[in-house]
N, C-alpha and C positions, 0 to 999 in steps of 0.2 A: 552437508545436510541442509542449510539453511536453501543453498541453490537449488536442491532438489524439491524441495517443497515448495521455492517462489515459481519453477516453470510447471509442477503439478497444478497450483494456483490461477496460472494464466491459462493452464491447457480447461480447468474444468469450468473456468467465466469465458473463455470464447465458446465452449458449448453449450452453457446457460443462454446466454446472449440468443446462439444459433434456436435454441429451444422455446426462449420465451418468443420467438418472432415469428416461431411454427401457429404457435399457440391461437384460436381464433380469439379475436377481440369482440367487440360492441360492433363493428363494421365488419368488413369480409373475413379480414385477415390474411395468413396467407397460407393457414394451416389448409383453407378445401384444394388447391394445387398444386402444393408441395407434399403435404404430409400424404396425400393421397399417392403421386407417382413413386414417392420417397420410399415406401414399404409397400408396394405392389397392387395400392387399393384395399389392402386386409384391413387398415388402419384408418378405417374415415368415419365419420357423424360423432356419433358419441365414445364407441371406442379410440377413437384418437384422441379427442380431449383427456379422456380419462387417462391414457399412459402418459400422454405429455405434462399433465398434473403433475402426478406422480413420477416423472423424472425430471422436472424440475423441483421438486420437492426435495429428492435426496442429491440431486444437484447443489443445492443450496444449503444443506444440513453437512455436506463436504466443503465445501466453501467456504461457510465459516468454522467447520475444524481445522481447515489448513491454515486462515488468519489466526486461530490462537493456535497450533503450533507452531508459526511461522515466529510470532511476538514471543513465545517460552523461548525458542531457540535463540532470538536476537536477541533476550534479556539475558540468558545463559553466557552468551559469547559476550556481553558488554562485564559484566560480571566479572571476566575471567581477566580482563583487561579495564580497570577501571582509570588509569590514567594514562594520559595523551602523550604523546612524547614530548612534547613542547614542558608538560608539568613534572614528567620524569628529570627535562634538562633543567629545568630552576630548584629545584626539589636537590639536584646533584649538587648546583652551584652554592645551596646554601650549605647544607653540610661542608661545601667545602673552604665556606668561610667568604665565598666572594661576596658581596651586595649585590643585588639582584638592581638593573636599573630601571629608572621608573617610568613607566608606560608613555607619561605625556612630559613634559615640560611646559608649564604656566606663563603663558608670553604675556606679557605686562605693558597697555595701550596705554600710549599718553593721554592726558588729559590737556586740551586746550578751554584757553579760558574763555568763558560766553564774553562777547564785545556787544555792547547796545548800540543800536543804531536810533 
């Protein structure tokens, strides 16, 4: 499940992306010669902006549906496994009465004595 929704994910932001870059800007853009040969001419001046508005619009309201249910499912699957293996194996070792050993050992620096010159 989780797979299926992170390349749904990817597939609908490279087409945001491809859409927000149809879109005209403050300068040319590149929506007057793309968006125009792109759909046959049917789609230029204001009707182009206007669809491309609005499919990025629900571009985007998909987008971040799939981010939270991308995060419910990751939370669901952390959920269901809440501990690592590593804390299953010490977790075993103490039940079984071993001492678990300790992470560092405290190496202890001589101390030399200050000599005045």
């Amino acid at each position: 499940m989780f797979s299926i929704l992170l390349v749904l994910l990817i597939i609908v932001a490279v087409f945001m992306i491809g859409i927000i870059l149809l879109q005209k800007s403050e300068g040319s853009g590149m929506s007057g010669s793309s968006a125009a040969s792109m759909f046959g001419g049917a789609l230029t001046g204001a009707a182009a902006g206007n669809f491309l508005t609005k499919l990025t619009t629900w571009l985007a309201i998909i987008f971040f549906v799939l981010c939270a249910a991308l995060a419910l499912v990751s939370s669901k699957s952390n959920m269901a496994n809440p501990q690592s293996d590593v804390r299953a194996e010490l977790a075993a070792d103490e039940l079984a009465g071993e001492p678990t050993p300790p992470l560092a050992t405290p190496v202890e620096t001589p101390v030399e004595p200050a000599t005045e010159k």
